[in-house]
Biopython code that builds the backbone (N, CA, C, O; Angstrom):
import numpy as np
from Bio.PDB.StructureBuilder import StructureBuilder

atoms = [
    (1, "UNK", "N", (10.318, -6.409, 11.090)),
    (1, "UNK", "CA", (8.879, -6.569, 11.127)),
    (1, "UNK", "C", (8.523, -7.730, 10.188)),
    (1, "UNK", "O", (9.067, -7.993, 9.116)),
    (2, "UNK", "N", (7.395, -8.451, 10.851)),
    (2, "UNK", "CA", (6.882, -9.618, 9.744)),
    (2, "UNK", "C", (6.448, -9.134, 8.402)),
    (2, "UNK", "O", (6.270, -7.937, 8.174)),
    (3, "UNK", "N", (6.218, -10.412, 7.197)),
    (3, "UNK", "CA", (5.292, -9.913, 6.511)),
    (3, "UNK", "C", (4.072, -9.882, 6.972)),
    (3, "UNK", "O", (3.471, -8.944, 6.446)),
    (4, "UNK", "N", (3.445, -10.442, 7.679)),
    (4, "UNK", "CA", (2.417, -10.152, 8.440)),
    (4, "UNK", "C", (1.898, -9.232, 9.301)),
    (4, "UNK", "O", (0.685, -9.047, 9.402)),
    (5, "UNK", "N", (2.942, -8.480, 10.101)),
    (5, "UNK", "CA", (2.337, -7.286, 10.506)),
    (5, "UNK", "C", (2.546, -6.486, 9.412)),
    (5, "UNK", "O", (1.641, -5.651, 9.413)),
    (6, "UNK", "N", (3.580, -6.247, 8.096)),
    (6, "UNK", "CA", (3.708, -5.205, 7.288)),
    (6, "UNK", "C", (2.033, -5.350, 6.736)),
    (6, "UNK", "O", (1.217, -4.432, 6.660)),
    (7, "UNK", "N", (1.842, -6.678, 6.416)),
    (7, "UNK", "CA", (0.201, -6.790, 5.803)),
    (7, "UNK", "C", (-0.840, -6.277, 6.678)),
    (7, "UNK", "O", (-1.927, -5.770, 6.401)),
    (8, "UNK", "N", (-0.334, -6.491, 7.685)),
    (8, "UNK", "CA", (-1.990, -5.951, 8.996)),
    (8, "UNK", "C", (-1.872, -4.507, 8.988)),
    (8, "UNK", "O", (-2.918, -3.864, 8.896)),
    (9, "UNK", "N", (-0.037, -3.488, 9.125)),
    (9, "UNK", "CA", (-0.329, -2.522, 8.694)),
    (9, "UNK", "C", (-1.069, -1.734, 7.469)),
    (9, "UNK", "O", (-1.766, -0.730, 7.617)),
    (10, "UNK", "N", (-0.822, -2.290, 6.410)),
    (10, "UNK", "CA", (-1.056, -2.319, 5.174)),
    (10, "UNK", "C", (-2.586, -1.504, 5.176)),
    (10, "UNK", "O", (-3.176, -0.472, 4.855)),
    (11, "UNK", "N", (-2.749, -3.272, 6.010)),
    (11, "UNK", "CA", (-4.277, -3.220, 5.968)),
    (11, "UNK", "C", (-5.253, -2.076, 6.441)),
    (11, "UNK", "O", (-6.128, -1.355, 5.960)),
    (12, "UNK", "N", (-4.772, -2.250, 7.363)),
    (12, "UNK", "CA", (-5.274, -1.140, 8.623)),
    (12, "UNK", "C", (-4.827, 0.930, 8.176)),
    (12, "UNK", "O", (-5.502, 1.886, 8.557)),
    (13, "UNK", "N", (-3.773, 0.982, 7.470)),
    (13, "UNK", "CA", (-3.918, 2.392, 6.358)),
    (13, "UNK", "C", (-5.153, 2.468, 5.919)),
    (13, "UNK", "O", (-6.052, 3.244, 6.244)),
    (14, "UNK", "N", (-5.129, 1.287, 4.870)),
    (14, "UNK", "CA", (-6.065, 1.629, 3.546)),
    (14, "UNK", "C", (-7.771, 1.631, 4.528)),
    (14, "UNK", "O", (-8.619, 2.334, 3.979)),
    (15, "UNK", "N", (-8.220, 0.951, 5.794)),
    (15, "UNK", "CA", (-9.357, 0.508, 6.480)),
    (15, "UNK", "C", (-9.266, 1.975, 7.076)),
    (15, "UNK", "O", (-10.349, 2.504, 6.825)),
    (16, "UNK", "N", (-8.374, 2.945, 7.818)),
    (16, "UNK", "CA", (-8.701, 4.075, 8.691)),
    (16, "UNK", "C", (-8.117, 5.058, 7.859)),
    (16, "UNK", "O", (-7.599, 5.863, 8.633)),
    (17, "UNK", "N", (-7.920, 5.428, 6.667)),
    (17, "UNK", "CA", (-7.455, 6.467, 5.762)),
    (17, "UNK", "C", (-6.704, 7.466, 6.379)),
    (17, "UNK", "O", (-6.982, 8.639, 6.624)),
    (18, "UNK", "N", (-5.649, 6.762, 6.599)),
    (18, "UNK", "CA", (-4.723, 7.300, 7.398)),
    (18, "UNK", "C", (-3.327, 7.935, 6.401)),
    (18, "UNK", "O", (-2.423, 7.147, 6.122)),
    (19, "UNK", "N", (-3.267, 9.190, 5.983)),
    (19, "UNK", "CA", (-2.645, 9.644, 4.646)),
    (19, "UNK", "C", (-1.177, 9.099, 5.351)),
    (19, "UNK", "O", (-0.650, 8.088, 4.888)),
    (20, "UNK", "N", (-0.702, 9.655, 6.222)),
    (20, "UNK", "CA", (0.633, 8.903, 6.517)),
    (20, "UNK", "C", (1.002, 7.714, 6.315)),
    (20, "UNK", "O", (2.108, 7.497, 5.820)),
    (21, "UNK", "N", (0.231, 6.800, 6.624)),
    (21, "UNK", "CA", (0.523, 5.568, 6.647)),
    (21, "UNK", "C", (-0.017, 5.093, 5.457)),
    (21, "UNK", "O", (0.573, 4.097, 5.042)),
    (22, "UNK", "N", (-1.078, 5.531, 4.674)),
    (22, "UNK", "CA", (-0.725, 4.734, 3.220)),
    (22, "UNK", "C", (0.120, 5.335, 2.571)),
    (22, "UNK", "O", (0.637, 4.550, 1.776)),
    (23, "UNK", "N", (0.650, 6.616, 2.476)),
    (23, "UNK", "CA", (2.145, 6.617, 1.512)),
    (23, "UNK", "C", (3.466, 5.827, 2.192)),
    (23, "UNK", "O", (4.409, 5.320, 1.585)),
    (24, "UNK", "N", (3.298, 5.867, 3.253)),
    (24, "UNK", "CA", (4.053, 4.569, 4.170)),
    (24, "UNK", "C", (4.046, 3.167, 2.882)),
    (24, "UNK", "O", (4.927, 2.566, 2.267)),
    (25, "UNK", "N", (2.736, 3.116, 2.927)),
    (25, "UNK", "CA", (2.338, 1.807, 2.276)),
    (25, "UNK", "C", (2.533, 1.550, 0.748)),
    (25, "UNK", "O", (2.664, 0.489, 0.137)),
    (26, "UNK", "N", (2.514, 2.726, 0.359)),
    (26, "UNK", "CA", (2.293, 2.647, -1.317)),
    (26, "UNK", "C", (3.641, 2.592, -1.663)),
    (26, "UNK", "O", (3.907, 1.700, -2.469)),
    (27, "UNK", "N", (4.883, 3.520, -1.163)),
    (27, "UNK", "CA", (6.200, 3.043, -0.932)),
    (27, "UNK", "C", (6.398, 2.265, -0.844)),
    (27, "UNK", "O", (7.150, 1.720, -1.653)),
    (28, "UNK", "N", (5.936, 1.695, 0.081)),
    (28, "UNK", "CA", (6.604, -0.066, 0.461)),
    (28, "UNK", "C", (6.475, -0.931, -0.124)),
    (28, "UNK", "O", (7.273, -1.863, -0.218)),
    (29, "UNK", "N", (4.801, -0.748, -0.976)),
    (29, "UNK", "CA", (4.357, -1.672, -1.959)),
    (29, "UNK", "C", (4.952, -2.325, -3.478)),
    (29, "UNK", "O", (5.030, -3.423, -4.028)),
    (30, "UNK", "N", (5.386, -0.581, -3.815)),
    (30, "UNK", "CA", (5.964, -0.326, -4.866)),
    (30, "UNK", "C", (7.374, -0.786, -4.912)),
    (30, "UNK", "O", (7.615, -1.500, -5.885)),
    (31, "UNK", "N", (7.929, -0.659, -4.463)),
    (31, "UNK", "CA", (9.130, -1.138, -4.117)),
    (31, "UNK", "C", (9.332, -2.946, -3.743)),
    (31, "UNK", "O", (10.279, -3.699, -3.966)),
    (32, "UNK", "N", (8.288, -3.132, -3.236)),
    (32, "UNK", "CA", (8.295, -5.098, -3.535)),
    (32, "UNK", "C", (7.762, -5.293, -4.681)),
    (32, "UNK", "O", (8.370, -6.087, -5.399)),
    (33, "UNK", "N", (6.510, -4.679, -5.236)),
    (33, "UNK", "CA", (6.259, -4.866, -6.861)),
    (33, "UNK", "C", (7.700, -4.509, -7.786)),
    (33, "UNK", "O", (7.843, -4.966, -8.919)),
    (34, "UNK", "N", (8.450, -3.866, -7.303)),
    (34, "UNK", "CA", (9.674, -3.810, -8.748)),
    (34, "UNK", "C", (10.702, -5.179, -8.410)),
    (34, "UNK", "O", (11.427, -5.585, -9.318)),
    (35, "UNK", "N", (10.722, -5.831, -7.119)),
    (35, "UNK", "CA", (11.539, -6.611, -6.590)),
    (35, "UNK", "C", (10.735, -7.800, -7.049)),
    (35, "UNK", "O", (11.529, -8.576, -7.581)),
    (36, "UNK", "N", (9.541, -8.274, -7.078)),
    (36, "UNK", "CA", (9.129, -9.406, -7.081)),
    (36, "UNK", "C", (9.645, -10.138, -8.405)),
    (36, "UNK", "O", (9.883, -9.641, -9.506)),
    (37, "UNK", "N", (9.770, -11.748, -7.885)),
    (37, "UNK", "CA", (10.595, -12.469, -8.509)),
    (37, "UNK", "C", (9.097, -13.344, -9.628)),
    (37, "UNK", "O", (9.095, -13.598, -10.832)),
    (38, "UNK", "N", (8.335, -13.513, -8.881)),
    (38, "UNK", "CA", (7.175, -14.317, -9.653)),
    (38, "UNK", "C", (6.238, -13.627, -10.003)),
    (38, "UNK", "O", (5.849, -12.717, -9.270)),
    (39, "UNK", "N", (5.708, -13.860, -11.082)),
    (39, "UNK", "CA", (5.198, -13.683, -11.893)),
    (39, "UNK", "C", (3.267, -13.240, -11.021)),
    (39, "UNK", "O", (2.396, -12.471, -11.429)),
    (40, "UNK", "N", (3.289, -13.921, -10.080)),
    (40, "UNK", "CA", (2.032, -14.351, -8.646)),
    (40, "UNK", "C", (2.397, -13.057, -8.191)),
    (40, "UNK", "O", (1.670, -12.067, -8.269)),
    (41, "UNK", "N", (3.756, -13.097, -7.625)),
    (41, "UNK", "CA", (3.950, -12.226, -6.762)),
    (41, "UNK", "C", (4.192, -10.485, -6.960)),
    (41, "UNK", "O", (4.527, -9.595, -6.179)),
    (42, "UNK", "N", (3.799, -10.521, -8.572)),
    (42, "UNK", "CA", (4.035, -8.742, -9.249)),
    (42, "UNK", "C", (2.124, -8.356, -9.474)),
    (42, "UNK", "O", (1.582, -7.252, -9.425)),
    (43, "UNK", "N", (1.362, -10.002, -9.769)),
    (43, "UNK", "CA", (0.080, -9.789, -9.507)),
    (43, "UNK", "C", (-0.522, -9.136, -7.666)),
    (43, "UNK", "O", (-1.068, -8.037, -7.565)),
    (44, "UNK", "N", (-0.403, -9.575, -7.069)),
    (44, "UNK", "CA", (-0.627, -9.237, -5.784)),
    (44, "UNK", "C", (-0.141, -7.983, -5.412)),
    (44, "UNK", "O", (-1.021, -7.231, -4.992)),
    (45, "UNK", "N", (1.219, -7.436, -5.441)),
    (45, "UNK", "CA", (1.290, -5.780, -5.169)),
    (45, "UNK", "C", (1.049, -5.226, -5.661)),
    (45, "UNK", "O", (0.860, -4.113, -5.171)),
    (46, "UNK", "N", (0.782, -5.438, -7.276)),
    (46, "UNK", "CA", (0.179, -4.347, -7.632)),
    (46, "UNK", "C", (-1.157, -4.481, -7.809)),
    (46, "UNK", "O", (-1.780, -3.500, -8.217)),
    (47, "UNK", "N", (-1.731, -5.509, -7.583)),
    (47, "UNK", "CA", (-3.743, -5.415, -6.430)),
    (47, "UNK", "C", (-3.193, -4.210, -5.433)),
    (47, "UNK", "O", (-3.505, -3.055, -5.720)),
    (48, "UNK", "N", (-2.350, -4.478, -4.224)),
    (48, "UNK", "CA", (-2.392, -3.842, -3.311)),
    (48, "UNK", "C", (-2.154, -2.596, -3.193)),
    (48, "UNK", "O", (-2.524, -1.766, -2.363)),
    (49, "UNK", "N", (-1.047, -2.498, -4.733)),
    (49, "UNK", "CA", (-0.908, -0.774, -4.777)),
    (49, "UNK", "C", (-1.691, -0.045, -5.477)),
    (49, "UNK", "O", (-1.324, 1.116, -5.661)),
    (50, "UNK", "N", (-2.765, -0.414, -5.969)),
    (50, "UNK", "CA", (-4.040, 0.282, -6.787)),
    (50, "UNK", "C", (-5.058, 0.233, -5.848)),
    (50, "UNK", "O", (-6.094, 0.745, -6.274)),
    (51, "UNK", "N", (-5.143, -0.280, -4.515)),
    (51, "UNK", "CA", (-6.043, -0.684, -3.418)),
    (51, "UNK", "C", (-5.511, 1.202, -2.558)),
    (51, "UNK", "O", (-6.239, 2.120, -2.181)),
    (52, "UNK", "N", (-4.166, 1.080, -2.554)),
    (52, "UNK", "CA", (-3.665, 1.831, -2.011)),
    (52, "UNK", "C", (-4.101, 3.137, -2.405)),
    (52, "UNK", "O", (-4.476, 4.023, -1.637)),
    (53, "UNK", "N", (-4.022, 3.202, -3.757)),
    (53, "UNK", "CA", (-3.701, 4.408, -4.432)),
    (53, "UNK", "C", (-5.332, 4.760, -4.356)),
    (53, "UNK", "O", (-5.604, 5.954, -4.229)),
    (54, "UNK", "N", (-6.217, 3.997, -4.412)),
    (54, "UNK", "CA", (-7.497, 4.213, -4.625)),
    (54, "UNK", "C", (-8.056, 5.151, -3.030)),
    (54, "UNK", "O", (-8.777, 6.138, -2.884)),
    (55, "UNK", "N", (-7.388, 4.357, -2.148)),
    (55, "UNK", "CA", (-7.527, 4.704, -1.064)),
    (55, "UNK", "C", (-7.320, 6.291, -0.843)),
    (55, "UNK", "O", (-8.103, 7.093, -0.335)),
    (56, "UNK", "N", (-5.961, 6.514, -1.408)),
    (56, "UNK", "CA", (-5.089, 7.884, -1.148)),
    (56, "UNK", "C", (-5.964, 8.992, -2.176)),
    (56, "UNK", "O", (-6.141, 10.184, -1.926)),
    (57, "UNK", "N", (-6.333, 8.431, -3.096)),
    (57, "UNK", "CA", (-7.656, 9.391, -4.229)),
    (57, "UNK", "C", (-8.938, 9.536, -3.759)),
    (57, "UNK", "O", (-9.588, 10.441, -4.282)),
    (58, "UNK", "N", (-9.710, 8.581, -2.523)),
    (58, "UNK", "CA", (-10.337, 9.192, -1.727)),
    (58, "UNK", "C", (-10.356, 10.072, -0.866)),
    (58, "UNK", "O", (-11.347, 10.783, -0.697)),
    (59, "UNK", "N", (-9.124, 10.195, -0.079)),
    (59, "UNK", "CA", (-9.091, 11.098, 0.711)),
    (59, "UNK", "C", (-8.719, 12.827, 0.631)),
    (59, "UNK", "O", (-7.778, 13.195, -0.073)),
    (60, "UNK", "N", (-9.378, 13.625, 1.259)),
    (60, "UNK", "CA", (-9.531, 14.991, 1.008)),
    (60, "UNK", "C", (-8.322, 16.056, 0.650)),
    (60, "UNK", "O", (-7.914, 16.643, 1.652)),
    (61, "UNK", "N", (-7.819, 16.336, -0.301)),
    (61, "UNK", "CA", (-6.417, 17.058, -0.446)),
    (61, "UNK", "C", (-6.249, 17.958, 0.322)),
    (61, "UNK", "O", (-7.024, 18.839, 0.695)),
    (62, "UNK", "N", (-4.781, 17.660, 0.681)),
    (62, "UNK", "CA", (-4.071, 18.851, 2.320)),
    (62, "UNK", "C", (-3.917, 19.966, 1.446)),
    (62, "UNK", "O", (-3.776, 19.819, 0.232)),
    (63, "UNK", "N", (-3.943, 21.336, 2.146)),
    (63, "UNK", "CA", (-3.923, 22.434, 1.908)),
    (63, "UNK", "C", (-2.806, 22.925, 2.703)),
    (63, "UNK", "O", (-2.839, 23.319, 3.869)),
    (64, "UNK", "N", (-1.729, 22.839, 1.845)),
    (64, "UNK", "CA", (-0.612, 23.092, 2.712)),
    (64, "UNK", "C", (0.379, 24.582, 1.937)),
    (64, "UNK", "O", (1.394, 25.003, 2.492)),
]
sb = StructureBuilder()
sb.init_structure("model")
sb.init_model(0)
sb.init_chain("A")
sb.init_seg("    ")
for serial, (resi, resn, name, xyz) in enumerate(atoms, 1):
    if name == "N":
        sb.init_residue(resn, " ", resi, " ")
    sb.init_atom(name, np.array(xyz, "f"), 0.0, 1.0, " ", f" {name:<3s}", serial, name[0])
structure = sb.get_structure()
């Protein structure tokens, strides 16, 4: 998969609060934030994984 569709997915979690698919996302995120090589590039996932996480703290806790 591109980085570009991983980003349109990304996107499209955090836009339809879709609990599957942003822990999909926050995984995925997290895991390029520990990998990133630049200094740019540890700024940007972790925007995206506090975007994420913000997302996943809106939504209504499962009762499982």
């Amino acid at each position: 998969m591109s980085r570009f569709k991983i980003g349109n997915r990304i996107e499209d979690a955090i836009k339809h609060k879709n609990r599957r698919e942003l822990e999909w996302a926050l995984e995925y995120a997290q895991d390029r934030f520990k990998t990133a090589a630049m200094k740019q590039h540890e700024k940007s996932w972790r925007l995206i994984v506090k975007r994420i996480k913000e997302a996943l703290d809106a939504l209504p806790s499962e009762n499982t």
